[in-house]
PyMOL CGO cylinders between C-alpha atoms (Angstrom):
from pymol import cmd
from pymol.cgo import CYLINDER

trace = [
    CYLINDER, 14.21, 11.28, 16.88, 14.46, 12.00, 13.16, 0.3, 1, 1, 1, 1, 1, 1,
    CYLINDER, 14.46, 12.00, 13.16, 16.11, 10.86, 9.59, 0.3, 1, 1, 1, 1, 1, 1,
    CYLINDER, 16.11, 10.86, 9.59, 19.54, 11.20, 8.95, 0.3, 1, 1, 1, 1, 1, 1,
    CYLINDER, 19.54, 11.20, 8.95, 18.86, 12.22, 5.12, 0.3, 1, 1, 1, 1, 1, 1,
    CYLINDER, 18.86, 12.22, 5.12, 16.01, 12.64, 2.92, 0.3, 1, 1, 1, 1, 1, 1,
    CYLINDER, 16.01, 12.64, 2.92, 12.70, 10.73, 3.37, 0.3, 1, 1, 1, 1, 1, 1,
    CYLINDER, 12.70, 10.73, 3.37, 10.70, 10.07, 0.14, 0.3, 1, 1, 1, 1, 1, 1,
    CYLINDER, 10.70, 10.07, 0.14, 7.64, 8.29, 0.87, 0.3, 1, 1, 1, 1, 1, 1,
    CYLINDER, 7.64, 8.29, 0.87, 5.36, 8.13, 4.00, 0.3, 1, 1, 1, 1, 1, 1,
    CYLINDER, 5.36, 8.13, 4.00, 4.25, 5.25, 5.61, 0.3, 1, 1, 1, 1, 1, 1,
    CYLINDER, 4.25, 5.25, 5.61, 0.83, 3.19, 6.84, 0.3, 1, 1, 1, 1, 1, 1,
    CYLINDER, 0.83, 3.19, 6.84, -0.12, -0.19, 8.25, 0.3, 1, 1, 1, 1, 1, 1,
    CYLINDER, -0.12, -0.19, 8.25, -4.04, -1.27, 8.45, 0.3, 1, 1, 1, 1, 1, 1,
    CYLINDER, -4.04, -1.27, 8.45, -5.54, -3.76, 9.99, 0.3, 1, 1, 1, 1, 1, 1,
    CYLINDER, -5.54, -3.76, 9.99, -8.65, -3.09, 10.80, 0.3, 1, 1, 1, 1, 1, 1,
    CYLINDER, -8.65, -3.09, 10.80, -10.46, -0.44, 8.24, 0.3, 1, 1, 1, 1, 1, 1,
    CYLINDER, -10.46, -0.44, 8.24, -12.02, -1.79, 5.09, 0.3, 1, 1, 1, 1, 1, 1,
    CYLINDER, -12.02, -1.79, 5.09, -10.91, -5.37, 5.68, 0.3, 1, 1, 1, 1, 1, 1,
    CYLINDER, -10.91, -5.37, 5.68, -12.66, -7.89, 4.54, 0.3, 1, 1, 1, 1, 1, 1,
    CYLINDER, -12.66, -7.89, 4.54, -10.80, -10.97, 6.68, 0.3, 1, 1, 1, 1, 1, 1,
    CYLINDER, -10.80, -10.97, 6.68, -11.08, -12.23, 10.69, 0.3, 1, 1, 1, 1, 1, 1,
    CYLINDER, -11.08, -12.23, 10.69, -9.58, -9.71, 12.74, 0.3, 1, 1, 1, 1, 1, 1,
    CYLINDER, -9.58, -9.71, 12.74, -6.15, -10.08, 13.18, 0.3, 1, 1, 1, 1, 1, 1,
    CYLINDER, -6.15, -10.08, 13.18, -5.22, -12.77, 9.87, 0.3, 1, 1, 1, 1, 1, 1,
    CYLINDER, -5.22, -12.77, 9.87, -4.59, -9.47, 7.60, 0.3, 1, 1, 1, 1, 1, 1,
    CYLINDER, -4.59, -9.47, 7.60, -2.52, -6.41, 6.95, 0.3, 1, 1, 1, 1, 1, 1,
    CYLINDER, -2.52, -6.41, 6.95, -2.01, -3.86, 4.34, 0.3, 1, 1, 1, 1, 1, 1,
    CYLINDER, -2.01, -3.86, 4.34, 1.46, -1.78, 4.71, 0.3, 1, 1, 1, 1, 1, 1,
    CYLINDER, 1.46, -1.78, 4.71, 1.82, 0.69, 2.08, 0.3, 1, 1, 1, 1, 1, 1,
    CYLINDER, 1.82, 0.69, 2.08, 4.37, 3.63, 1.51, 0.3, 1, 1, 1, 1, 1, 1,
    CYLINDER, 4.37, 3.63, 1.51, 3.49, 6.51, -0.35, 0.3, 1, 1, 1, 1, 1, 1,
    CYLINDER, 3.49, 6.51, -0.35, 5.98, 9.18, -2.40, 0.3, 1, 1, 1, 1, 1, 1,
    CYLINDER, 5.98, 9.18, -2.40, 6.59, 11.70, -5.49, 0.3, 1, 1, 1, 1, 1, 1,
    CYLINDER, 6.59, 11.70, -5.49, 9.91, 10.52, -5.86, 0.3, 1, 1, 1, 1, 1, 1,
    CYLINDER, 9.91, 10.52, -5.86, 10.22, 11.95, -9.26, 0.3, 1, 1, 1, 1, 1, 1,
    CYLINDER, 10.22, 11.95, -9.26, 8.76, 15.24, -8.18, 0.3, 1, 1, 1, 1, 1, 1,
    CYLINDER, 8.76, 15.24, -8.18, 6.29, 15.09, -11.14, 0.3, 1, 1, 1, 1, 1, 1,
    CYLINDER, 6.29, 15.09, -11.14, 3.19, 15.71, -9.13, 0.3, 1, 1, 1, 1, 1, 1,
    CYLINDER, 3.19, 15.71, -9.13, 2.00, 12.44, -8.85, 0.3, 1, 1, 1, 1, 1, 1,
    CYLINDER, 2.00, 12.44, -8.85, 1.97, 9.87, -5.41, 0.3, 1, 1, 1, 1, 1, 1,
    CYLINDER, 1.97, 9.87, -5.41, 3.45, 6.40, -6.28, 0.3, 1, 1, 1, 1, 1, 1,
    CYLINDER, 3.45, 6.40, -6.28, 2.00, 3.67, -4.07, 0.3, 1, 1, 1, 1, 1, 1,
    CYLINDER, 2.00, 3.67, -4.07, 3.81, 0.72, -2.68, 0.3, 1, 1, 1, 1, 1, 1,
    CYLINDER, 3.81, 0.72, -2.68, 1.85, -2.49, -1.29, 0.3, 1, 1, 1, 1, 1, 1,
    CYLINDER, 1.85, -2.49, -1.29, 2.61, -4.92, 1.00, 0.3, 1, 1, 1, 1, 1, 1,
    CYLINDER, 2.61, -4.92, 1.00, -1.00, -7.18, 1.88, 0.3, 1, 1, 1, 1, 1, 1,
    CYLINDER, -1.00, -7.18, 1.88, -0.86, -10.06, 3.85, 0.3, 1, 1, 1, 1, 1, 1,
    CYLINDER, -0.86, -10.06, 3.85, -3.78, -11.89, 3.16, 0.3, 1, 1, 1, 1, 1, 1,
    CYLINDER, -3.78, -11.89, 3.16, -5.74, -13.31, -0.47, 0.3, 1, 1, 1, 1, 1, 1,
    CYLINDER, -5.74, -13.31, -0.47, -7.65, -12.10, -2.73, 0.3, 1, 1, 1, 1, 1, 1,
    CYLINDER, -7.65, -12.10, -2.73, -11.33, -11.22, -1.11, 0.3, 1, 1, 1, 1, 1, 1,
    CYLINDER, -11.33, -11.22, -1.11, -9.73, -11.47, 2.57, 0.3, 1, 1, 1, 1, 1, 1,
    CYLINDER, -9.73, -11.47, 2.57, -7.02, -8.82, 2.71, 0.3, 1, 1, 1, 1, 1, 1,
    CYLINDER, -7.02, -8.82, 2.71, -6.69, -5.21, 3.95, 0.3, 1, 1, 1, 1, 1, 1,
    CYLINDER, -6.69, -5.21, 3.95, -7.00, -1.75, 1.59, 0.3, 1, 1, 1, 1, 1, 1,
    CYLINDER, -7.00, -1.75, 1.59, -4.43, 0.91, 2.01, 0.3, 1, 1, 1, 1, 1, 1,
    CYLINDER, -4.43, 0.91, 2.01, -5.39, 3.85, 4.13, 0.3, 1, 1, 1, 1, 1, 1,
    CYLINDER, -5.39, 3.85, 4.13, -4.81, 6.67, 1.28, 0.3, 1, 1, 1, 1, 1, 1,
    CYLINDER, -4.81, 6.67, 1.28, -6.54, 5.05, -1.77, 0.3, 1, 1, 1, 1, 1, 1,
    CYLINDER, -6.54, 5.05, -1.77, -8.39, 2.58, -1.22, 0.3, 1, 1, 1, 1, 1, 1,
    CYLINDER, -8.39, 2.58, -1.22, -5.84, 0.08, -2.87, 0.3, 1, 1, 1, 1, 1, 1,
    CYLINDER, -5.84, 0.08, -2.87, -5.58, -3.48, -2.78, 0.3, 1, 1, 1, 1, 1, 1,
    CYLINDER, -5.58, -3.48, -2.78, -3.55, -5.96, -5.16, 0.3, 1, 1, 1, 1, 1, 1,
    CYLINDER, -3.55, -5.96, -5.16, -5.25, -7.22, -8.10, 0.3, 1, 1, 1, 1, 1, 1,
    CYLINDER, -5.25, -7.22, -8.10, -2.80, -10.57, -7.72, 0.3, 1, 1, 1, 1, 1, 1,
    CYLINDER, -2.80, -10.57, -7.72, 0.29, -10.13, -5.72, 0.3, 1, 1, 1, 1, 1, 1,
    CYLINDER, 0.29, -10.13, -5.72, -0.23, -10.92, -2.07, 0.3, 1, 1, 1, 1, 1, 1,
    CYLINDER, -0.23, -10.92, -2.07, 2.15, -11.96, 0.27, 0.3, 1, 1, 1, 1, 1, 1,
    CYLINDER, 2.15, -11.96, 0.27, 5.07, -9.71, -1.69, 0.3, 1, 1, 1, 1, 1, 1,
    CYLINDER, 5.07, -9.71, -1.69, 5.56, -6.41, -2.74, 0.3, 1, 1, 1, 1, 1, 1,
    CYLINDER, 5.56, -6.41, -2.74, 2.61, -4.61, -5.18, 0.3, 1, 1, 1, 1, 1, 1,
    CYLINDER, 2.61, -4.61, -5.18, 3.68, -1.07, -7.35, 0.3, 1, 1, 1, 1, 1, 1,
    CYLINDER, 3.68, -1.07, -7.35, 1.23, 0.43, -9.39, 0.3, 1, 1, 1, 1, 1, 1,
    CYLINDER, 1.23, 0.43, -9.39, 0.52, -1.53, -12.31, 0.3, 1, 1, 1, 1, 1, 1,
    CYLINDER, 0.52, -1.53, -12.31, -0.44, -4.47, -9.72, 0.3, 1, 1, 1, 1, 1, 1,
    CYLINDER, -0.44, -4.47, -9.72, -2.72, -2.56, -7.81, 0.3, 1, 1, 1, 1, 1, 1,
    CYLINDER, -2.72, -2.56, -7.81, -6.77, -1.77, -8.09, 0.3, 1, 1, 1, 1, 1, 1,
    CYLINDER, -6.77, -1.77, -8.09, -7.53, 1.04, -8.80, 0.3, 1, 1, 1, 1, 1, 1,
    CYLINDER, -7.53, 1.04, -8.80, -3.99, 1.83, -10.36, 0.3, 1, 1, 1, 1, 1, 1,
    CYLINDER, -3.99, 1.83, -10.36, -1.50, 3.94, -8.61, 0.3, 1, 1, 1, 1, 1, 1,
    CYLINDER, -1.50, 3.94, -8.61, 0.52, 6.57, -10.61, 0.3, 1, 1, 1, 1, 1, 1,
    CYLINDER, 0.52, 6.57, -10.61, 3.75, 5.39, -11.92, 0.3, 1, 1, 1, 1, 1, 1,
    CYLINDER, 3.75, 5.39, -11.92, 7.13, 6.35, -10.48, 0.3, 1, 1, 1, 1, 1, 1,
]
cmd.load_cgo(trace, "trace")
């Protein structure tokens, strides 16, 4: 199997590494990309969970500083992601 056009980001779902929630009442989906091509990885979040009970990203270390439950870019996340 394989894309029928251009991919621009890669893709990860955690669950279980740096979480700080019950096993299985969290997630953290998050795709990464340089879809500008200026050198720098964008990050976007998805966390299910709340502040202090929720999931980092596998690359960074990221988690929302607010926005849970929806989509997070890089001026919602801690530490920052680059823009994109």
């Amino acid at each position: 199997w394989g894309p029928e056009g251009s991919v621009y980001y890669d893709y990860a779902l955690n669950t279980t590494v740096g979480c700080t929630c019950a096993l299985g009442t969290c997630m953290t989906a998050a795709a990464y990309g340089d879809v500008d091509g200026d050198g720098f990885i964008a990050t976007v979040l998805y966390a299910r969970g709340t502040a202090g009970a929720a999931c980092t990203d596998g690359l960074f270390g990221q988690l929302p500083v607010v926005k849970y439950n929806m989509p997070a870019t890089y001026t919602d996340l801690n530490p920052t992601g680059a823009p994109y």
